[in-house]
RODO-2510 file (C-alpha; in nm, 4 decimals, decimal comma):
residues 195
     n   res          X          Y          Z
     1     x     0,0000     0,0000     0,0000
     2     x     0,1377     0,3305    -0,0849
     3     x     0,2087     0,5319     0,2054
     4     x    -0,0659     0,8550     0,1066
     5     x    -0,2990     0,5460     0,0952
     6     x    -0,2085     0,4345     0,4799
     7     x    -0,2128     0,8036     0,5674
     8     x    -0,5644     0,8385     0,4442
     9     x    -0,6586     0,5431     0,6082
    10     x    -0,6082     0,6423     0,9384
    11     x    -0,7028     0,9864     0,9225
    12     x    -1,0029     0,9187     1,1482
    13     x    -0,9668     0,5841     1,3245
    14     x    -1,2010     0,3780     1,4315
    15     x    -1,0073     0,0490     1,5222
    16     x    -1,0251     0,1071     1,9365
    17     x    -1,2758    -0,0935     1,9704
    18     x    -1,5423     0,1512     2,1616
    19     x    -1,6868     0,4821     2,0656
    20     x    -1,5558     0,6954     2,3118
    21     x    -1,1751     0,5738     2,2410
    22     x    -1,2366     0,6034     1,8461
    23     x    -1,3360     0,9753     2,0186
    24     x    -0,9931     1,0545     2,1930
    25     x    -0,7682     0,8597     1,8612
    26     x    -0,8906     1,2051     1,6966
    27     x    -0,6008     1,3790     1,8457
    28     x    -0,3074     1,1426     1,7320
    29     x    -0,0976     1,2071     1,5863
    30     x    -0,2547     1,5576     1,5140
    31     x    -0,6072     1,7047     1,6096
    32     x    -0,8474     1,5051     1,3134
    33     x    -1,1646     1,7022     1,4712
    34     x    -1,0519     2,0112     1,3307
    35     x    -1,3708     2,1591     1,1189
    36     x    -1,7162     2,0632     1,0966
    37     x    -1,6910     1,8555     0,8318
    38     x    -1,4399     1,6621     1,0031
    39     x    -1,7039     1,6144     1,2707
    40     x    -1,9759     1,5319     1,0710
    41     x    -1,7696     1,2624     0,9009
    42     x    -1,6109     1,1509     1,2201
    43     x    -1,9785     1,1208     1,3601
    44     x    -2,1322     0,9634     1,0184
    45     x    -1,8464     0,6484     0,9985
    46     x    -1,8074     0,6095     1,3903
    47     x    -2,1966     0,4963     1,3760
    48     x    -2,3652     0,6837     1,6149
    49     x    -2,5876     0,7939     1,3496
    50     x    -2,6889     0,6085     1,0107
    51     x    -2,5565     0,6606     0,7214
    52     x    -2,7029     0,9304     0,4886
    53     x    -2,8152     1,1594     0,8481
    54     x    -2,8464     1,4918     0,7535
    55     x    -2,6665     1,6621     0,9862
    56     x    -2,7102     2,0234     0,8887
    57     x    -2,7575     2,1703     1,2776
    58     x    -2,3608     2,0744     1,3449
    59     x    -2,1668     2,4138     1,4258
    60     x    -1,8629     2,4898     1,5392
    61     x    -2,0769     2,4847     1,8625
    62     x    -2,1146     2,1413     1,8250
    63     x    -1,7101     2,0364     1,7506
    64     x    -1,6488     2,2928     2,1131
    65     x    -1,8905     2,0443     2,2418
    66     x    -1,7346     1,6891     2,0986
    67     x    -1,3752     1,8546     2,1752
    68     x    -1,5285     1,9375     2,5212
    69     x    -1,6072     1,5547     2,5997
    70     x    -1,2728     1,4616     2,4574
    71     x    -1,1058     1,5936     2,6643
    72     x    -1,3239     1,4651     3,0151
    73     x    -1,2940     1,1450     2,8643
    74     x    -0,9176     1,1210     2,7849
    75     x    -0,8785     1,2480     3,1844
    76     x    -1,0898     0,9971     3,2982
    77     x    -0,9609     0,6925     3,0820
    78     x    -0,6346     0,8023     3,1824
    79     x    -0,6923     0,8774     3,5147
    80     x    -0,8214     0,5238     3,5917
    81     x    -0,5972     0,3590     3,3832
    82     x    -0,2890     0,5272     3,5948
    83     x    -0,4562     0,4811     3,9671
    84     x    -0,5398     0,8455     3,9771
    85     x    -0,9150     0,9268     3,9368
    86     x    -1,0362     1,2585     3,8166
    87     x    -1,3266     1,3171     3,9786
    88     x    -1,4151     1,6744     3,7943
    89     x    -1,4071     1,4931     3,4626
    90     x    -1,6292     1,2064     3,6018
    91     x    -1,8874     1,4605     3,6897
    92     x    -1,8586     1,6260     3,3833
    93     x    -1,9069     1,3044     3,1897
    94     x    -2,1840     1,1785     3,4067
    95     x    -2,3664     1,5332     3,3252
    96     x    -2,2930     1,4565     2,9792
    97     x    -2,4437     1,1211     2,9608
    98     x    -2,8020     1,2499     3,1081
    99     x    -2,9172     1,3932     2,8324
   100     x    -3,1130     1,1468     2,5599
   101     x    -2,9825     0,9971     2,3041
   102     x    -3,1586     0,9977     1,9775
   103     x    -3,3690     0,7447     1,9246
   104     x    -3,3737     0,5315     1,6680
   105     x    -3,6203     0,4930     1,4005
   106     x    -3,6851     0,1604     1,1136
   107     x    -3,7775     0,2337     0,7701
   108     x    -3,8679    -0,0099     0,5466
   109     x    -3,6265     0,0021     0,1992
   110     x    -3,7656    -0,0152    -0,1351
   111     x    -3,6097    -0,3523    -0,1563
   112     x    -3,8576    -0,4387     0,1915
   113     x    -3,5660    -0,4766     0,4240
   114     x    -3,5844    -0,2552     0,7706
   115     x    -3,2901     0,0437     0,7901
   116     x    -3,2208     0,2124     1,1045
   117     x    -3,3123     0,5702     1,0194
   118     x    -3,3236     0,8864     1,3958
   119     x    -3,6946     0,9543     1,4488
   120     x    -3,6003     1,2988     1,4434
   121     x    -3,2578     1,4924     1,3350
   122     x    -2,9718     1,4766     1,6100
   123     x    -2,8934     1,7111     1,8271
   124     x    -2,5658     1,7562     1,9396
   125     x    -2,6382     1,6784     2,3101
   126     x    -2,8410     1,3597     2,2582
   127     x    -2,4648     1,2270     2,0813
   128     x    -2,2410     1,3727     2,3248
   129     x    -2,4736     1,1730     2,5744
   130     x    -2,4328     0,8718     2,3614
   131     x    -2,0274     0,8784     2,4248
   132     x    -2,0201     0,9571     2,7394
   133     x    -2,2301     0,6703     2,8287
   134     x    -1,9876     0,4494     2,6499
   135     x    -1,7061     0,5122     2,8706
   136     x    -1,9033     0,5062     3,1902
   137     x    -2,0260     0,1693     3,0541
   138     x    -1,6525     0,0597     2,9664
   139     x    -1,5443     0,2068     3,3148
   140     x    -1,7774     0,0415     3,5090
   141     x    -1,7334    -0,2824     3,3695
   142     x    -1,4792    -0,4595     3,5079
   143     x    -1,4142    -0,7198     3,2475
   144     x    -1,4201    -0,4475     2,9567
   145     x    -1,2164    -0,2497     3,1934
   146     x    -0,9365    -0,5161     3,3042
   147     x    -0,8861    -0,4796     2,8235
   148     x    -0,8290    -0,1463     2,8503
   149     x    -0,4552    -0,1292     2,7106
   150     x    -0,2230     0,2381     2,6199
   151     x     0,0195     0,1656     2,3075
   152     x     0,3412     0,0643     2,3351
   153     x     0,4190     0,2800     2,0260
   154     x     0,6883     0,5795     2,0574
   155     x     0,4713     0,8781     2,1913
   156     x     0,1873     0,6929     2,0845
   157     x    -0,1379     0,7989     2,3464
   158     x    -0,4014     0,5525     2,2185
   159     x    -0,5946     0,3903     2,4228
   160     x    -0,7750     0,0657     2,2977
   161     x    -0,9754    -0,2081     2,4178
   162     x    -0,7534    -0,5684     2,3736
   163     x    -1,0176    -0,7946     2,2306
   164     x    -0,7357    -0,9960     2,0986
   165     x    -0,6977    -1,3962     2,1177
   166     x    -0,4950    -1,4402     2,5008
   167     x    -0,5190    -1,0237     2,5213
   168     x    -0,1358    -0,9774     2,4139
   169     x    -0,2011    -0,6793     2,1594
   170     x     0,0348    -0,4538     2,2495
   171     x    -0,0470    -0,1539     1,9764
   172     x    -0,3195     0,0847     1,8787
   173     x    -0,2049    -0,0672     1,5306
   174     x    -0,0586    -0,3454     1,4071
   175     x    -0,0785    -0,1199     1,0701
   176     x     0,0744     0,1861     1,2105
   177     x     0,2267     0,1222     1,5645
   178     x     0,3155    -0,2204     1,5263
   179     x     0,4756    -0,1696     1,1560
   180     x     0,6877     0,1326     1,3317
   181     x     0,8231    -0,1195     1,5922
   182     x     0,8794    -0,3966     1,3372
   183     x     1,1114    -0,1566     1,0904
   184     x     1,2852    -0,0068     1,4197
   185     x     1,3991    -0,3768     1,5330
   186     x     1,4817    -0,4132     1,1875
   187     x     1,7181    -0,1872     1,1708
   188     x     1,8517    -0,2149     1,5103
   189     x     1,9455    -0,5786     1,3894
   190     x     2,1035    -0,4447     1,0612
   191     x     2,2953    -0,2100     1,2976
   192     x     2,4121    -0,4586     1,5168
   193     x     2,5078    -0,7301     1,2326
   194     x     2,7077    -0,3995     1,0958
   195     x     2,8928    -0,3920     1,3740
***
């Protein structure tokens, strides 16, 4: 694969294996949420709404607002994850995750098959509280929890849920991270045979 073609690939990620961490890989390795567009496409392929939502209400209200979240979310996972809760972002999630989420809606196809379709457009609070109640959900349960894994990539900050056979992943990536790591022991070898 050429390399613009892996760049592209990963320009918004959606390989952590919940919601809320697809959420905070939008700042690695440079902030991905950064125009409404952006946003609407991160929001479009990360599935909180079908495909084909209009989503003409997002502002740059509404990225402040997704940004917002990022942030309380990326305290808390990292908080927990290093044995030092943040209780200030736990509130703020929490107060995030009241609001409700939009609710979903079947339509029948012309082909007769159900799609999901929103009963009525989204409003940016209703998917913020969607998020948020993904990580309190992957917080609060302890087996989802004990998967949690950070990247062993250089100054990689990814945070993804091991789902892998005997939970020995060890990067965001096997694409990205793990190809890094592979060509770096490569030529550490080379070096060393050089020598």
């Amino acid at each position: 694969m050429a390399s613009g073609m892996a760049a592209a690939s990963y320009e918004l990620r959606f390989d952590s294996g919940r919601i809320c961490l697809d959420l905070l890989a939008t700042t690695h390795p440079e902030e991905r949420l950064d125009s409404v567009d952006r946003l609407r496409a991160w929001i479009i392929r990360s599935g909180l709404v079908p495909a084909g939502t209009p989503l003409a209400a997002a502002d740059t209200a509404w990225l402040v607002d997704f940004r917002e979240l990022r942030g309380d979310i990326a305290q808390l996972v990292r908080g927990e994850l290093d044995g030092r809760p943040v209780d200030a972002a736990l509130a703020r999630v929490n107060a995030v995750a009241l609001d409700a989420p939009p609710a979903p809606w079947a339509v029948r196809a012309d082909d007769g098959s159900l799609r999901r379709r929103l009963h009525t457009p989204p409003g940016c609070p209703g998917l913020l509280a969607v998020i948020a109640r993904d990580a309190l959900e992957l917080l609060t349960d302890p087996a989802a929890r004990a998967s949690l894994r950070q990247c062993e990539g250089d100054n990689c900050p990814i945070v993804y849920l091991d789902t892998s056979r005997g939970r020995r992943r060890r990067w965001c990536s096997s694409e990205v991270c793990g190809n890094r790591e592979r060509v770096a022991r490569h030529r550490r070898r080379a070096a060393l045979a050089r020598a």
